[in-house]
N, CA, C and O of each residue as an XYZ file, in Angstrom:
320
protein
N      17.773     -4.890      8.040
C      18.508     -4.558      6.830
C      17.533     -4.474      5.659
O      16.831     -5.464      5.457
N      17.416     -3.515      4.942
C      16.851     -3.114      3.928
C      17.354     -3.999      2.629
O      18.545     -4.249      2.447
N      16.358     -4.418      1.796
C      16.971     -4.745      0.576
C      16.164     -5.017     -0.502
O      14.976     -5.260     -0.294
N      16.609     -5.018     -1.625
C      15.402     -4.838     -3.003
C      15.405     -6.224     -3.717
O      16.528     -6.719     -3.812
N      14.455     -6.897     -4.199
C      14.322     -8.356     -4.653
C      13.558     -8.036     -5.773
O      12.508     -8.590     -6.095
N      13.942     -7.409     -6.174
C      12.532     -6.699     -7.870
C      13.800     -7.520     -8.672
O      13.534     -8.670     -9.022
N      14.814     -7.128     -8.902
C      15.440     -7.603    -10.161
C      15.154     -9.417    -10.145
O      14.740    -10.027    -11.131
N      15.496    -10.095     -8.737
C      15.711    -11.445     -8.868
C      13.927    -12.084     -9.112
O      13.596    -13.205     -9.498
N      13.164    -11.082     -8.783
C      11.582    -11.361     -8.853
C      11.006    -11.172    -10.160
O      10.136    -11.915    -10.614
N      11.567    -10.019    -10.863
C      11.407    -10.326    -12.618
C      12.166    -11.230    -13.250
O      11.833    -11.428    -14.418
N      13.371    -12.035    -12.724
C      13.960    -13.283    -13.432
C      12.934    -13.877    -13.470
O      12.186    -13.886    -14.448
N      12.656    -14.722    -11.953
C      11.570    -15.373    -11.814
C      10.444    -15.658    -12.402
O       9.993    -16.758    -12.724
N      10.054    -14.713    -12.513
C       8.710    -14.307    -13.392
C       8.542    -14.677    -15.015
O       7.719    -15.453    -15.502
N       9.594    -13.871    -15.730
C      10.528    -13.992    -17.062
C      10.516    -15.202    -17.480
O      10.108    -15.583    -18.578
N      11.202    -16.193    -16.166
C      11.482    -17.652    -16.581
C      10.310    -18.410    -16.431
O      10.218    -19.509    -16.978
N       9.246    -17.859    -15.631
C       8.347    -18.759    -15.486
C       7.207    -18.648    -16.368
O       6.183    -19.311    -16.206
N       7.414    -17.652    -17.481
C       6.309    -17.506    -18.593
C       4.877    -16.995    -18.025
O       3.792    -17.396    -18.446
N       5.036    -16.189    -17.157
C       3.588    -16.346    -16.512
C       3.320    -14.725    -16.257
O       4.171    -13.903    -15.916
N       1.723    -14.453    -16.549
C       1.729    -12.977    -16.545
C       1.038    -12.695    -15.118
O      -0.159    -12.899    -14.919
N       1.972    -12.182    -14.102
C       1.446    -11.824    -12.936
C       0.650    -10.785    -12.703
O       0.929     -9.679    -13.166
N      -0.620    -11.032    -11.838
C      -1.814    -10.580    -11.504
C      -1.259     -8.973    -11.158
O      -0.561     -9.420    -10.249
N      -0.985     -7.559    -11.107
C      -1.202     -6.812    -10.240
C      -2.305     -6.106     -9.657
O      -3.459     -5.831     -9.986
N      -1.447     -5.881     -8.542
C      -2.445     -5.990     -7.261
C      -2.918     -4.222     -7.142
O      -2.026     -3.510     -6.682
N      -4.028     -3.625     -7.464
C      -4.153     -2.023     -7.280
C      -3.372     -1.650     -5.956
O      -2.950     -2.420     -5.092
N      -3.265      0.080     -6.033
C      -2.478      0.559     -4.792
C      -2.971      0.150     -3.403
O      -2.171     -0.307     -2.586
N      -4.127      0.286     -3.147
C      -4.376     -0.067     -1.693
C      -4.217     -1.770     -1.158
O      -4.319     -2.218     -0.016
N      -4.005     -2.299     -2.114
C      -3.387     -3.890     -1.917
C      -1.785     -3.552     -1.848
O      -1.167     -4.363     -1.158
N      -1.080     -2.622     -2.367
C       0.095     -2.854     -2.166
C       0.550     -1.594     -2.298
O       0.966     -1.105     -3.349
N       0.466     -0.956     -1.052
C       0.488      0.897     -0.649
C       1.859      0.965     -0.363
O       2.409      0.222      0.451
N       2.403      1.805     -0.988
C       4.003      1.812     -0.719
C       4.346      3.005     -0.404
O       4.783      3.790     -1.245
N       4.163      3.367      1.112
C       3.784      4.574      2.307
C       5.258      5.978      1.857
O       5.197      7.194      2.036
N       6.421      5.145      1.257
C       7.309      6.421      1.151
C       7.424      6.690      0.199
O       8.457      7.291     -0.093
N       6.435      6.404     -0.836
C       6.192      6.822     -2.206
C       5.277      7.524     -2.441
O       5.410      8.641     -2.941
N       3.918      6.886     -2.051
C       2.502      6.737     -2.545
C       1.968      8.135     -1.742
O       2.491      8.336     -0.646
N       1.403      8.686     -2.011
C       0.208      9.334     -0.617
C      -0.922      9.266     -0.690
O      -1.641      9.224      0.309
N      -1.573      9.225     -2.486
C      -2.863      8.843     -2.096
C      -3.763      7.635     -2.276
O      -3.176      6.932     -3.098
N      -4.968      7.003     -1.897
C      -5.199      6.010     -1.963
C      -6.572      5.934     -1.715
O      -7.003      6.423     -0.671
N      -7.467      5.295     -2.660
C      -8.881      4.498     -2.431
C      -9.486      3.692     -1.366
O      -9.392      2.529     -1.758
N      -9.880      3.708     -0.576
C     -10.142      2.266      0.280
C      -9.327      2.195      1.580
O      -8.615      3.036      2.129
N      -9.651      0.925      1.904
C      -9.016      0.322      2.698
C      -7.562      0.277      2.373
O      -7.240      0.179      1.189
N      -6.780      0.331      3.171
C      -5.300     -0.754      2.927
C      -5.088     -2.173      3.201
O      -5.526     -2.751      4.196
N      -4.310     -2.772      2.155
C      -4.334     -3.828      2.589
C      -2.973     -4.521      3.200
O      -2.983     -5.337      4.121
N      -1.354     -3.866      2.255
C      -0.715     -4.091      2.333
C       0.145     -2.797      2.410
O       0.214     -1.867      1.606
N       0.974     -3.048      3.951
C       1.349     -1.997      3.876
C       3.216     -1.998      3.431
O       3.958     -2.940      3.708
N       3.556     -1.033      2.886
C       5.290     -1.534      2.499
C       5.943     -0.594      2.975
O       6.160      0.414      2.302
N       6.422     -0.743      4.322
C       7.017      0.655      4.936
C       7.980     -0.033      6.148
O       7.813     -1.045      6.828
N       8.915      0.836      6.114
C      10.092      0.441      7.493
C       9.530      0.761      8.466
O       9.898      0.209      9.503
N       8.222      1.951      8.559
C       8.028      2.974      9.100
C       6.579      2.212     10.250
O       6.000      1.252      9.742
N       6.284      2.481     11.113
C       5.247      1.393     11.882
C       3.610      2.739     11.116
O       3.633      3.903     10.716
N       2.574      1.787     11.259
C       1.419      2.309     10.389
C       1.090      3.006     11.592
O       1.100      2.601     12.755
N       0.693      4.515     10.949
C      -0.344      5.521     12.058
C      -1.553      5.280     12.771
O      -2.106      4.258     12.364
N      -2.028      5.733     13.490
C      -2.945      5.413     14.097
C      -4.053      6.410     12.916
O      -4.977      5.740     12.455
N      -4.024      7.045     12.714
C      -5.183      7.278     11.556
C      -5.808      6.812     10.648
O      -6.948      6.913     10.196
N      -4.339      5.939     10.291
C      -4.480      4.778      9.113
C      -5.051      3.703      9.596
O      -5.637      2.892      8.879
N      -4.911      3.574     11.118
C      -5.756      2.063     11.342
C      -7.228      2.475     11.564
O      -7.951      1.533     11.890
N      -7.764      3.556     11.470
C      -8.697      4.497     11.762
C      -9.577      4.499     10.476
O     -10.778      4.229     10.487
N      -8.898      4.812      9.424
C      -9.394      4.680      7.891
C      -9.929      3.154      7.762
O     -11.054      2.887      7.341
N      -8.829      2.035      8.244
C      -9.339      0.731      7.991
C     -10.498      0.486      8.970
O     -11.496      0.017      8.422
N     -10.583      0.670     10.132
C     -11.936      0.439     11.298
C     -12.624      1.085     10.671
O     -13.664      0.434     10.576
N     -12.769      2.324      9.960
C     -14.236      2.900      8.951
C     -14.746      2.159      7.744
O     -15.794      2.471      7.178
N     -13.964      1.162      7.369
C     -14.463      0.649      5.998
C     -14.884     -1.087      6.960
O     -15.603     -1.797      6.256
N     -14.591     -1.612      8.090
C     -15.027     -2.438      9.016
C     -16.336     -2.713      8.907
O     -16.760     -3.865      8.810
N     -17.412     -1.184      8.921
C     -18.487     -0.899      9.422
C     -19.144     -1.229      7.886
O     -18.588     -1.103      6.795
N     -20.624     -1.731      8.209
C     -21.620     -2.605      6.553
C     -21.708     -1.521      5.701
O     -21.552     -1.645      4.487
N     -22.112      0.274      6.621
C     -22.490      0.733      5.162
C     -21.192      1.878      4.813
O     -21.623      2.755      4.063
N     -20.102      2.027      5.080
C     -19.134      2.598      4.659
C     -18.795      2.490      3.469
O     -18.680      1.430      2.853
N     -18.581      3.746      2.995
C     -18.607      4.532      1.449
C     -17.329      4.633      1.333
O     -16.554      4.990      2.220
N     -16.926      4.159     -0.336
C     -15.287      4.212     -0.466
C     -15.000      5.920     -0.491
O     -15.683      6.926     -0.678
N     -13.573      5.606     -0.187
C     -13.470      7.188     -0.454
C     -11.970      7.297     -0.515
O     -11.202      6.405     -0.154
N     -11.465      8.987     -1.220
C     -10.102      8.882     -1.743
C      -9.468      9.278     -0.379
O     -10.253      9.890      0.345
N      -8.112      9.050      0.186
C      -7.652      9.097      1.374
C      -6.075      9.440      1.035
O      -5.355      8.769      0.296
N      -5.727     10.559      1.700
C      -4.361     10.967      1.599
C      -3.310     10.999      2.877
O      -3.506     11.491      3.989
N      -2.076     10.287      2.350
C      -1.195     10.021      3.661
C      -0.001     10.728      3.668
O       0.951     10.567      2.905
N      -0.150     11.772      4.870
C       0.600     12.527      4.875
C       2.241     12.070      5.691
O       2.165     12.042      6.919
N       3.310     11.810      5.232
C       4.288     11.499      6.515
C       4.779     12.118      7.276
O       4.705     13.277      6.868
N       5.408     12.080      8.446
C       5.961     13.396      9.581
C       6.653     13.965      8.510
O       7.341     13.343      7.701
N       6.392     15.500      8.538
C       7.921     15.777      8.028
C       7.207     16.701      6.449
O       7.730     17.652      5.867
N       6.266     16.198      6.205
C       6.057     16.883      4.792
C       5.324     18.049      5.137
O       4.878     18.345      6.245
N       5.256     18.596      4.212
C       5.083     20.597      3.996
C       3.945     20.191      2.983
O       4.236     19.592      1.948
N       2.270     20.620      3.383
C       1.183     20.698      2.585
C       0.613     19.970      3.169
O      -0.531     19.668      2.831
């Protein structure tokens, strides 16, 4: 079951006086939104199970001298 916790997570927050850290996109890649992305991933936010390309992108940044680079995620289904 799908469900959204942003509203009860900015109470939280609100009440707790505290200015939370955010985290850039590839810490918190949100796959049916997002497509493009820097780096590694770190966090992925999807119903959807991660591609094998994408675990492909992360085994390349694994390796000592791997160069960042911009990376675009295409989902089944899109046109371009």
């Amino acid at each position: 079951m799908q469900y959204n916790d942003q509203a009860s997570f900015a109470v939280a927050i609100d009440r707790a006086q505290i200015s939370p850290f955010v985290l850039p996109r590839n810490w918190n890649f949100r796959a049916d939104i997002e497509r493009a992305f820097v780096g590694p991933l770190k966090i992925w936010h999807s119903h959807n199970e991660i591609p094998p390309a994408l675990r492909d992108v992360n085994n390349y940044y694994r390796r000592p001298n791997s160069v960042v680079q911009n990376h675009y995620y295409q989902l089944p289904g899109d046109i371009g």
